[in-house]
C-alpha positions as CSV (number, residue, x, y, z in Angstrom):
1,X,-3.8,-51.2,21.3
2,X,-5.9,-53.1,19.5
3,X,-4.8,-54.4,15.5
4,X,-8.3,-54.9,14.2
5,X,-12.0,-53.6,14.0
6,X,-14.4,-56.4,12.8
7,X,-17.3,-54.0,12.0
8,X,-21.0,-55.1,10.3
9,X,-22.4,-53.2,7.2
10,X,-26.0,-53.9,8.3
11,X,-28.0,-54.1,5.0
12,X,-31.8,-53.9,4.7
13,X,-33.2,-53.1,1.3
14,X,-31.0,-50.1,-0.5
15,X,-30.2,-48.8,3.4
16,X,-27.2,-49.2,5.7
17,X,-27.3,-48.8,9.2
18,X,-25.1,-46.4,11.1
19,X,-24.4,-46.0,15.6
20,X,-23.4,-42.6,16.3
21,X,-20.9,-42.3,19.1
22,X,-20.5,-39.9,21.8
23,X,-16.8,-39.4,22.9
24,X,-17.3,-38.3,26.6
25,X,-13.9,-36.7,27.1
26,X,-14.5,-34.5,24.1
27,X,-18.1,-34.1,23.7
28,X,-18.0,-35.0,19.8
29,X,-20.3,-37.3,18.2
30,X,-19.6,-38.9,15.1
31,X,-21.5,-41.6,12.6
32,X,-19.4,-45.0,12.4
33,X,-20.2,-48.7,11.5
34,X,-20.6,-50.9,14.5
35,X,-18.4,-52.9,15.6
36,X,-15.2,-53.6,17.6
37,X,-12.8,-56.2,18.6
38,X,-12.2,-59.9,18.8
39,X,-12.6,-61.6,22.0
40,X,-10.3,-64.6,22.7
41,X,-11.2,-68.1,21.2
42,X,-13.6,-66.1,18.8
43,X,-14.3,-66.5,14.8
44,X,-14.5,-63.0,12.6
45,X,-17.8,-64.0,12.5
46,X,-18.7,-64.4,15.6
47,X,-17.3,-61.6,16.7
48,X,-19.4,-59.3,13.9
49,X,-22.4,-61.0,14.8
50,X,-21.9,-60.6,18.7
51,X,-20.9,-56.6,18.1
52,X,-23.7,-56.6,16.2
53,X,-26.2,-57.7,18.9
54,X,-24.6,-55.6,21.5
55,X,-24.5,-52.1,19.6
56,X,-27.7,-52.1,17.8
57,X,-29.8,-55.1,19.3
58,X,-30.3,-57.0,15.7
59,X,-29.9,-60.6,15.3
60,X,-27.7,-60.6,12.0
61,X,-26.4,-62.9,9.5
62,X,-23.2,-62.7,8.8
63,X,-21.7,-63.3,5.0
64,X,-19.4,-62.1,2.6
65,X,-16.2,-59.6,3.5
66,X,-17.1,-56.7,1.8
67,X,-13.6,-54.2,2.7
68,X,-10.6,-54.6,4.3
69,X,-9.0,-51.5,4.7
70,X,-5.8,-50.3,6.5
71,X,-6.6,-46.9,8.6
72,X,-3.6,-43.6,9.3
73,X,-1.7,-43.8,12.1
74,X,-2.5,-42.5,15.5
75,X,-6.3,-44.0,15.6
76,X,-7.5,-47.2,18.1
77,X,-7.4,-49.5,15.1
78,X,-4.7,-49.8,12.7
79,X,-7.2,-52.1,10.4
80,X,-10.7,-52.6,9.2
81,X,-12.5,-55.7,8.4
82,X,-16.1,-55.3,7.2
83,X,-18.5,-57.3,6.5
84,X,-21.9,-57.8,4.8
85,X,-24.5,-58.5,7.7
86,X,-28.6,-59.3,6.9
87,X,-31.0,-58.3,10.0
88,X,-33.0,-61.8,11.2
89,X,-34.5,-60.7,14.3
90,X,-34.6,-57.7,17.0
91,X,-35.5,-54.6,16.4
92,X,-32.4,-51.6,15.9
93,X,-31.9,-49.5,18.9
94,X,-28.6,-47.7,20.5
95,X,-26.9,-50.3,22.6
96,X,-23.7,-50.4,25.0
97,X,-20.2,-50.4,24.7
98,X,-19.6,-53.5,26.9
99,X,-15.7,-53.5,26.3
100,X,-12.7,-51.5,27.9
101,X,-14.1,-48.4,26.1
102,X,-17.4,-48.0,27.2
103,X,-15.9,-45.8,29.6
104,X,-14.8,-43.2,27.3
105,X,-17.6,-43.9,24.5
106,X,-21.5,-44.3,24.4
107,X,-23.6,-45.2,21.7
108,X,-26.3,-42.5,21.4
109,X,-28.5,-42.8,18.1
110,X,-29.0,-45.4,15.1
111,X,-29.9,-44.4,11.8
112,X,-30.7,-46.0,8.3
113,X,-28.7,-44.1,5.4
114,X,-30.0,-44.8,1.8
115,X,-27.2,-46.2,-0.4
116,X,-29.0,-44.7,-3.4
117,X,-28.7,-41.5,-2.7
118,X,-25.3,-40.9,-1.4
119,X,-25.7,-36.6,-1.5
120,X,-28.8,-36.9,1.5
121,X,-25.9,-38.6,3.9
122,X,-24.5,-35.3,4.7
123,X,-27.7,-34.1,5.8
124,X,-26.6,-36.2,9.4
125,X,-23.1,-37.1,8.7
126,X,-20.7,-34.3,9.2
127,X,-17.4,-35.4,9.9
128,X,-16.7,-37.1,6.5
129,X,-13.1,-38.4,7.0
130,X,-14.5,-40.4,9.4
131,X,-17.0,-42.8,7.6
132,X,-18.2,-41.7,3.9
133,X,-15.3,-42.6,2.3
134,X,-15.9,-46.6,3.7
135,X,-19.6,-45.9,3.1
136,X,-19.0,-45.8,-0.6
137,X,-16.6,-48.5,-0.6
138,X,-19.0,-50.7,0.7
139,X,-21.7,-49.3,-2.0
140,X,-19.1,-50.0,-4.8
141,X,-19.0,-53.3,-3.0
142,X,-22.2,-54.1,-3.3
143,X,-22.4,-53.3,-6.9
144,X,-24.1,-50.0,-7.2
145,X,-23.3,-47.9,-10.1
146,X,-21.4,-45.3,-10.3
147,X,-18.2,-46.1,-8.5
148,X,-16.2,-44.4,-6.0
149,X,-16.0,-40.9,-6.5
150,X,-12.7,-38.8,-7.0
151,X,-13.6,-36.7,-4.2
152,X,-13.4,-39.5,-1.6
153,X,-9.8,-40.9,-3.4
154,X,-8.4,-37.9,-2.9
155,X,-9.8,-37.9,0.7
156,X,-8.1,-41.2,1.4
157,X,-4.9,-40.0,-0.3
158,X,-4.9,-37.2,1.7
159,X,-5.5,-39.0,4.9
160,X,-2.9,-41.7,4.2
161,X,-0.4,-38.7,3.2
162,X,-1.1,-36.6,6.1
163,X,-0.6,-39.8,8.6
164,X,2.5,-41.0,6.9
165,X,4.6,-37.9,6.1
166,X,4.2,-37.2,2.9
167,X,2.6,-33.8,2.9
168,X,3.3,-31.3,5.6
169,X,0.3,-30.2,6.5
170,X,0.1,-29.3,9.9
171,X,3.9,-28.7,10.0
172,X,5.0,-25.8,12.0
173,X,6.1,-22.6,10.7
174,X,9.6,-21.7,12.3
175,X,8.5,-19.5,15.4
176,X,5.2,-19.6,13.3
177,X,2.0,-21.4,13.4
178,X,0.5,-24.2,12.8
179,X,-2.7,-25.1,10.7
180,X,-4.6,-28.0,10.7
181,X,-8.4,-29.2,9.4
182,X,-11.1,-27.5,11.6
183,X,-13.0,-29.5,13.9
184,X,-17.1,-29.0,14.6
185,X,-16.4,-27.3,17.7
186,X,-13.9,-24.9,15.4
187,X,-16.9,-23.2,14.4
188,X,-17.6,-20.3,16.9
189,X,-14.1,-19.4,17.0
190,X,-13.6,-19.6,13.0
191,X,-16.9,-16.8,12.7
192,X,-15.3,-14.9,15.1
193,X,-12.3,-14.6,13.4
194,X,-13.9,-14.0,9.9
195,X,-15.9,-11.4,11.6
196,X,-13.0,-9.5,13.2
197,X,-10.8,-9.7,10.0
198,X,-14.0,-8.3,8.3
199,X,-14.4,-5.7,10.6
200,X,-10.4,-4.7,10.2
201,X,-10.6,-4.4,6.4
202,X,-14.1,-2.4,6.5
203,X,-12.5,0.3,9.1
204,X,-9.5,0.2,6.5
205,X,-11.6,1.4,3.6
206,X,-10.4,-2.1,1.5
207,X,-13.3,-3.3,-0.6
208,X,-14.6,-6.9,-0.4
209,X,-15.9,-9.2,-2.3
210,X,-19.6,-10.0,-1.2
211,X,-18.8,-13.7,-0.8
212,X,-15.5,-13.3,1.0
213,X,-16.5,-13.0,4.6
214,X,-19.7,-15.3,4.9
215,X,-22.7,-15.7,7.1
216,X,-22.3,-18.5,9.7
217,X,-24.5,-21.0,7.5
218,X,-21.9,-20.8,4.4
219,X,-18.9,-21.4,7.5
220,X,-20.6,-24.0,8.5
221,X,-21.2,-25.7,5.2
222,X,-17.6,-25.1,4.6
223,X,-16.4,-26.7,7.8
224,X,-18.9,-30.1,6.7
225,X,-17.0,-30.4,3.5
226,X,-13.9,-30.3,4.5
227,X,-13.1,-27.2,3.3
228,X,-12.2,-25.5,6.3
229,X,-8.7,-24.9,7.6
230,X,-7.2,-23.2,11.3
231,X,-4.4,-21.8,11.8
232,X,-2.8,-21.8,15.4
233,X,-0.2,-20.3,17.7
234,X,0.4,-21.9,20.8
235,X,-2.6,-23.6,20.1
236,X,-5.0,-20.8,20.0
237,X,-6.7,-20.0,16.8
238,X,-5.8,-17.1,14.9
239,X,-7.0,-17.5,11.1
240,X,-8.5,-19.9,9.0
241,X,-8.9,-20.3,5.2
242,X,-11.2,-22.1,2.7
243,X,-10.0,-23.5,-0.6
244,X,-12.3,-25.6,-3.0
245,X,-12.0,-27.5,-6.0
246,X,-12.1,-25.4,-9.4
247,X,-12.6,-26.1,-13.3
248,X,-13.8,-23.1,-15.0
249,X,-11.0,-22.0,-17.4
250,X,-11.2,-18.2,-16.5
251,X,-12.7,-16.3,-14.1
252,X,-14.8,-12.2,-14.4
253,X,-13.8,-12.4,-17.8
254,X,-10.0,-13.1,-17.5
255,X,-8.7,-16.3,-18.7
256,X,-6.4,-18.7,-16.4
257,X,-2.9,-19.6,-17.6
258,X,-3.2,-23.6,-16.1
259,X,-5.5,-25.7,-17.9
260,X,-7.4,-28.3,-16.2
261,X,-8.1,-28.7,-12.2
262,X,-6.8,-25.9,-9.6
263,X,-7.7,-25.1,-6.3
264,X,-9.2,-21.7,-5.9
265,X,-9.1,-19.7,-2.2
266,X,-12.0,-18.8,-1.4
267,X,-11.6,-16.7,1.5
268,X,-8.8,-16.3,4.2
269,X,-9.1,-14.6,7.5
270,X,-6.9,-13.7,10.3
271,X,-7.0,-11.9,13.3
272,X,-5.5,-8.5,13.2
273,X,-4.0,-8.9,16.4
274,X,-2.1,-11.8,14.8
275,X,-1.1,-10.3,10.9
276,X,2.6,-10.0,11.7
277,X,3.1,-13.7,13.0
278,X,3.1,-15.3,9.0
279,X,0.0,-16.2,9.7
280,X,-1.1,-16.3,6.1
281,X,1.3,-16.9,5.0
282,X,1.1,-20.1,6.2
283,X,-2.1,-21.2,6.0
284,X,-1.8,-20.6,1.8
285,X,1.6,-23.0,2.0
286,X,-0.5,-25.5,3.6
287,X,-3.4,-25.2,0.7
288,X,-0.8,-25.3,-2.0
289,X,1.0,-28.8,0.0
290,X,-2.4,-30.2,-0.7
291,X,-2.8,-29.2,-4.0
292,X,0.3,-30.1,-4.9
293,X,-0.9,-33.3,-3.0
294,X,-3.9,-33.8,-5.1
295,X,-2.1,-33.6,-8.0
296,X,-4.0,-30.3,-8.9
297,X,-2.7,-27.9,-11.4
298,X,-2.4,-24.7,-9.7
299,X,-3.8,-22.4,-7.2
300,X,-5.9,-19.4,-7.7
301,X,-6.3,-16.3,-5.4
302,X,-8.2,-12.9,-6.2
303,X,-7.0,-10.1,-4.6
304,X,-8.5,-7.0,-4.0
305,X,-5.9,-3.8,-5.7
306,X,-6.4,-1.7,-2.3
307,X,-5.5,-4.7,-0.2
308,X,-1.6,-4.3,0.0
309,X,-0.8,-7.2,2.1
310,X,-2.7,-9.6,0.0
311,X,-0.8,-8.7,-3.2
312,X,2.6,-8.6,-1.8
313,X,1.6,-11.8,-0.2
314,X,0.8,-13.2,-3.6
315,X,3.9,-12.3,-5.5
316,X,5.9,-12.9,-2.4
317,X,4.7,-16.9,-2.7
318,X,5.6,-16.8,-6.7
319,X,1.7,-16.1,-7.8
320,X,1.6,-14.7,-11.5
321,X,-1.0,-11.5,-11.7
322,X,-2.9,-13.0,-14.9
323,X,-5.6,-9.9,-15.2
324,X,-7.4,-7.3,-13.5
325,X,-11.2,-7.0,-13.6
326,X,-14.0,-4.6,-11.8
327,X,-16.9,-5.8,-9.5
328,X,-19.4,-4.0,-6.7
329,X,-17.0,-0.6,-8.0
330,X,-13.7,-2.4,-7.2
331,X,-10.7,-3.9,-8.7
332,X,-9.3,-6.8,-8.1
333,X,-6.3,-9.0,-9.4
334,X,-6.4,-12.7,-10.2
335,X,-3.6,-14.4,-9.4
336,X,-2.4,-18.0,-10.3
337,X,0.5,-20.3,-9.3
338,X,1.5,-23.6,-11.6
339,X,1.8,-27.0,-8.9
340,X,3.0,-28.8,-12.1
341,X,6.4,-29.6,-12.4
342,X,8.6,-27.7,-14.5
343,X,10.1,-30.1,-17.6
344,X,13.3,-31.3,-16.6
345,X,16.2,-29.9,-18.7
């Protein structure tokens, strides 16, 4: 395994350029910065500027080291060294993989991405964890205002957490399942399952809020942020959950008990085949590990009053039932539980 990827932020005007990879053996594709490793008897800079001939056919200059970042456990590179790199000749175009990889990886598209206007990147880049948060280090870098949003420091806290231990999300559920962050090709399994848990409730009688069980477009725009989570048994899919950070300081008219920032679940889905296997259980442990993670101050659920197993389910985790209010000619309860620390003594 390689130690080190010497990659090239490839600046031209206010825009950065980007290689999208294709992983053969699982058919994603996913935005990175070119580069790769060092050959023997090679500089850092050579090695940038040779990466950068091969993966996007431009003659660069290389300067200053922008970031040097450490990445989680369990990817090619443990490290990654990037540098500021100004186009001098060629023209940009997908190149090859010429290393020990190219079997496994091809380089399909380049694209500029405007470091001005950081909210147009995820118009292309979906799978965030993978590059945005070095994209806006290497802004910050470079000296454009505004900083490094809290957003992507909690994403990199997260990451590091998740890779070293410090959070169990992901852990498994004695004779339970598992849940982890939902991939792109999550998504037609993740409708499905919304749509049958949906489809349980309706035939139930159980009202629902309008927003609860979405089209396909507000999944999907769920799954780009980050939002998404799956839970599995035995590694097949059986409910997923969407949580998203929160500020108001009450909600339909009932007011919250925790100031400040809280994570608030949006919806969560499961099978019906699969209700009895703690399924929801533990997909709402693993959003209150993160929240605890991010240092939030609580999580918020709303319950519907007909829905019997989403109440005991609240008060069976600890939630506090802070109000009652009416919507579409249904009740439903709010429920709220602290992640702060209780004072010692």
């Amino acid at each position: 395994m390689r130690h080190t990827r010497y990659q090239g932020a490839i600046v031209r005007g206010d825009s950065i350029l980007l290689i999208r990879h294709l992983s053969r053996s699982t058919g994603n594709r996913y935005w990175v910065m070119p580069g790769g490793g060092i050959e023997a008897g090679e500089t850092e800079i050579a090695c940038v500027a040779r990466e950068m001939r091969e993966e996007t056919n431009l003659v660069v200059r290389v300067g200053r080291l922008l970031v040097d970042a450490r990445v989680e456990e369990g990817r090619f590179y443990r490290r990654q060294k990037t540098y500021l790199c100004t186009p001098t000749g060629g023209s940009e175009a997908p190149g090859l993989e010429p290393e020990a990889e190219a079997a496994n990886f091809a380089i399909t598209d380049v694209r500029w991405f405007d470091l001005t206007d950081p909210p147009r990147w995820s118009e292309y880049i979906t799978e965030k964890e993978w590059v945005v948060p070095l994209l806006w280090e290497v802004r910050s870098a470079l000296g454009y205002p505004g900083g490094i949003p809290a957003s992507i420091e909690r994403l990199k806290m997260l990451q590091w957490e998740d890779s070293h231990g410090s959070i169990s999300a992901g852990q498994s559920v004695t004779g339970g399942p598992r849940v982890r962050c939902a991939l792109e090709t999550d998504r037609p399994m993740a409708w499905h399952i919304v749509r049958s848990a949906k489809e349980s409730l309706t035939r139930a009688g159980i009202p629902q809020w309008p927003d609860c069980y979405p089209d396909e477009d507000v999944l999907e725009s769920d799954l780009r942020a980050g939002n998404l989570h799956v839970a599995e048994i035995d590694g097949s899919p059986v409910g997923v959950a969407t949580a998203s950070e929160e500020h108001r300081s009450e909600h339909g008219g009932i007011r919250w008990r925790c100031d400040g920032t809280a994570v608030f679940v949006h919806r969560l889905a499961v099978l019906p085949e699969a209700r009895r296997r703690g399924v929801a259980d533990c997909l709402l442990r693993d959003i209150e590990r993160r929240a605890r993670a991010l240092r939030y101050n609580a999580v918020r659920i709303e319950a519907c009053t007909d829905n019997v197993a989403a109440i005991a389910l609240c008060e069976s985790r600890g939630y506090h039932r802070v109000g009652v209010f009416r919507y579409a000619d249904a009740d439903f309860f709010c429920f709220e539980r602290s992640c702060r620390k209780p004072p010692k003594g």
